[in-house]
C-alpha positions as a Markdown table, in Angstrom:
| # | Residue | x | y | z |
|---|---|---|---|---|
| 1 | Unk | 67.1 | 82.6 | 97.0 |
| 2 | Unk | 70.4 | 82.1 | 99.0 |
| 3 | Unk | 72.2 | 85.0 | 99.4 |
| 4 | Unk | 75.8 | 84.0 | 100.2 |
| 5 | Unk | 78.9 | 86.2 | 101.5 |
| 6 | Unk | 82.2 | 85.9 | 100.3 |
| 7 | Unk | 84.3 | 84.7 | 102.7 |
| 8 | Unk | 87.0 | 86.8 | 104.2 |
| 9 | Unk | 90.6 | 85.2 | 104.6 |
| 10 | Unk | 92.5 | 84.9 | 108.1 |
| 11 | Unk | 94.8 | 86.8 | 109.6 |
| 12 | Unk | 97.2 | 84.1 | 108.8 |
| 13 | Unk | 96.2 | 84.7 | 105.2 |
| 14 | Unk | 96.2 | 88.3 | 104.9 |
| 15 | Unk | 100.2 | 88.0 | 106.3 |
| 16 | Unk | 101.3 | 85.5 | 104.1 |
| 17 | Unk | 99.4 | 87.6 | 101.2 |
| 18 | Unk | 101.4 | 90.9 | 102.8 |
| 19 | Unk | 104.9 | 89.2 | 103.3 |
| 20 | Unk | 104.7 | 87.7 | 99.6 |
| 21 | Unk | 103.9 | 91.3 | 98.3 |
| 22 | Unk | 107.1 | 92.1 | 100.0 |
| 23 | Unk | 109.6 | 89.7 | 99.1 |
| 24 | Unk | 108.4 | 90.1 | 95.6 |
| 25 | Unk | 108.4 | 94.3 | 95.9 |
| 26 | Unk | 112.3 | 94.0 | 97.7 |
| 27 | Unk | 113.4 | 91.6 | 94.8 |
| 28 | Unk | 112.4 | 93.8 | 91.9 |
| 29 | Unk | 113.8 | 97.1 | 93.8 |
| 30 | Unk | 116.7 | 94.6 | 93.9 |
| 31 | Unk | 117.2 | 93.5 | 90.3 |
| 32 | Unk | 116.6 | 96.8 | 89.1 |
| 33 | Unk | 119.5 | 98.6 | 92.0 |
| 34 | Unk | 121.7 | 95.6 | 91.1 |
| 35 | Unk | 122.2 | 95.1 | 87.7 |
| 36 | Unk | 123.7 | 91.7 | 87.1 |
| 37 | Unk | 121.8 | 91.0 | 84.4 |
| 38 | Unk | 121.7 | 91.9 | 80.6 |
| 39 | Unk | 118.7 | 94.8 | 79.9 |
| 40 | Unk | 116.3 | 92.2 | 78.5 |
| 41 | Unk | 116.7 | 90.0 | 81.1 |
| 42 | Unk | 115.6 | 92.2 | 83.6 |
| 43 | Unk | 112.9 | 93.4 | 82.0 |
| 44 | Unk | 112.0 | 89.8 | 81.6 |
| 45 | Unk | 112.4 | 89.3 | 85.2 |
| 46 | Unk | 110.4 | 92.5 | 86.3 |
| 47 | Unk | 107.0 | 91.1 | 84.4 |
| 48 | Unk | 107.7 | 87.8 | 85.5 |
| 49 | Unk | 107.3 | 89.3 | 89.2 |
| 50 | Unk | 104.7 | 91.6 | 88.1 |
| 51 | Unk | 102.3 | 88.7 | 87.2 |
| 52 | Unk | 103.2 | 87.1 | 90.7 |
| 53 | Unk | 102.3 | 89.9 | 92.5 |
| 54 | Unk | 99.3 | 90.4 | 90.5 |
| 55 | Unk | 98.4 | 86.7 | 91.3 |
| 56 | Unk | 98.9 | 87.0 | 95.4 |
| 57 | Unk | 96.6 | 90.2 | 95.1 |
| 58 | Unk | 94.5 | 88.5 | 93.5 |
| 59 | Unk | 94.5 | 85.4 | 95.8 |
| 60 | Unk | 95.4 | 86.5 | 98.9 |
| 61 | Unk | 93.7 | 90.7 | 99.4 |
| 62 | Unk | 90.5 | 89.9 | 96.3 |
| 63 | Unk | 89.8 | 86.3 | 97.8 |
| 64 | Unk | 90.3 | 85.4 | 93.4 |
| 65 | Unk | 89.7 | 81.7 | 93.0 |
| 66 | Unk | 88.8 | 79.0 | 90.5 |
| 67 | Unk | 86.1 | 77.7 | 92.9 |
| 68 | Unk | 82.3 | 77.2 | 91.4 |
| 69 | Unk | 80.8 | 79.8 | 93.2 |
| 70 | Unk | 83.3 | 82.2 | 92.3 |
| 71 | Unk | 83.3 | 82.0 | 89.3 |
| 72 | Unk | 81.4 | 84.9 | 88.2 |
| 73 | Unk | 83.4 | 87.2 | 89.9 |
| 74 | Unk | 86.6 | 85.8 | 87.8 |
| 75 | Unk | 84.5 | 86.1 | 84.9 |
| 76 | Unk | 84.3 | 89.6 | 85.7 |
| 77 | Unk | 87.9 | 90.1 | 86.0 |
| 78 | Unk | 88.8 | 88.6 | 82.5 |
| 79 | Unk | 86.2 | 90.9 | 80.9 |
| 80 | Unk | 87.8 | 93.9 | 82.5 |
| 81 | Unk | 90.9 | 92.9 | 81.9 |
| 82 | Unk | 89.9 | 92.3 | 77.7 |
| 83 | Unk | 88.4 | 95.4 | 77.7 |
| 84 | Unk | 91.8 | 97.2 | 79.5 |
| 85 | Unk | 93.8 | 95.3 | 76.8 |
| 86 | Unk | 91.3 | 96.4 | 73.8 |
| 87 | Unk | 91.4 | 100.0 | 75.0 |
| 88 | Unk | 95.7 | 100.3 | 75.7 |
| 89 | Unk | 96.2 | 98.4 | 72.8 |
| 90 | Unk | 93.8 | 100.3 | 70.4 |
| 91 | Unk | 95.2 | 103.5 | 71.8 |
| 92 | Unk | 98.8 | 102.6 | 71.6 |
| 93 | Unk | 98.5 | 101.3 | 68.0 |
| 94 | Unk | 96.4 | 104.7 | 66.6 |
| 95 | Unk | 99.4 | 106.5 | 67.8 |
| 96 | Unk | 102.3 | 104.3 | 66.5 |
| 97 | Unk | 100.2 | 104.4 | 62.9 |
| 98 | Unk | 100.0 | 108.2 | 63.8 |
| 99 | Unk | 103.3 | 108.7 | 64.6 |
| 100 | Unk | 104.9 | 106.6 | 61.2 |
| 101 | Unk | 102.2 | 108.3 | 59.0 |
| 102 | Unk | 102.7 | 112.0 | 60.3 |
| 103 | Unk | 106.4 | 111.6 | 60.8 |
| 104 | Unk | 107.5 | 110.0 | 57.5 |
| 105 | Unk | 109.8 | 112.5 | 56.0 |
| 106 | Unk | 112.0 | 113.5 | 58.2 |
| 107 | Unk | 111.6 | 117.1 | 57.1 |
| 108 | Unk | 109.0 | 117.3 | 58.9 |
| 109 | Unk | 110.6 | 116.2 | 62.5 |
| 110 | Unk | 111.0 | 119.0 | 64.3 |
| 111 | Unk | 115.1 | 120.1 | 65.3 |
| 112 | Unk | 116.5 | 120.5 | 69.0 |
C-alpha cells in the first residue's frame, strides 16, 4: 500500500496565495468605505470577493485541487459544505416559519 504525502506549495506559492488574500481583503474594506455603488450592488460585489477568497484559500493555504489523487479530499469538502448548508438553512427557515407563525397578529408584537 502506497502511502503518499500531500505536497506542500512553495514559498512562491504561499505569497502569491498571501498577496491575493490581500488585494481581495483591501478591495472589500474598500467598496464597503467608499460607497460608489447602489446597496445591492455592493452586496453583490462583497460575495462575489467572498467566493474568491474562499477559492485562493482553498488553492493556495489547503493545496484544494481537481487532481485524481485529490479527489477525496474535495469530496470531503463538498460533503461538509452540504451538511453546513443543510444545517444554516434548516435552522434559518424553522425560525422564519417561527417568527411569521408566532408573530401573526401584531397584538402580539411586543411595544418599544
Amino acid at each position: 500500500m502506497e502511502t503518499g504525502h500531500a505536497d506542500h506549495g512553495t514559498l512562491k506559492s504561499y505569497l502569491t496565495g498571501f498577496a491575493l488574500a490581500v488585494v481581495l481583503t483591501v478591495a472589500a474594506f474598500f467598496v464597503v468605505m467608499h460607497p460608489a455603488m447602489p446597496r445591492t450592488a455592493i452586496i453583490a460585489v462583497i460575495l462575489a470577493l467572498a467566493v474568491v477568497q474562499i477559492l485562493v484559500h482553498l488553492t493556495y493555504f489547503l493545496h484544494m485541487s481537481l487532481r485524481r489523487d485529490n479527489r477525496w479530499n474535495l469530496l470531503s469538502l463538498v460533503f461538509t459544505v452540504l451538511i453546513l448548508a443543510l444545517i444554516v438553512g434548516g435552522s434559518l427557515w424553522i425560525m422564519h416559519n417561527m417568527i411569521t407563525t408566532l408573530m401573526a397578529s401584531p397584538s402580539v408584537m411586543p411595544h418599544g
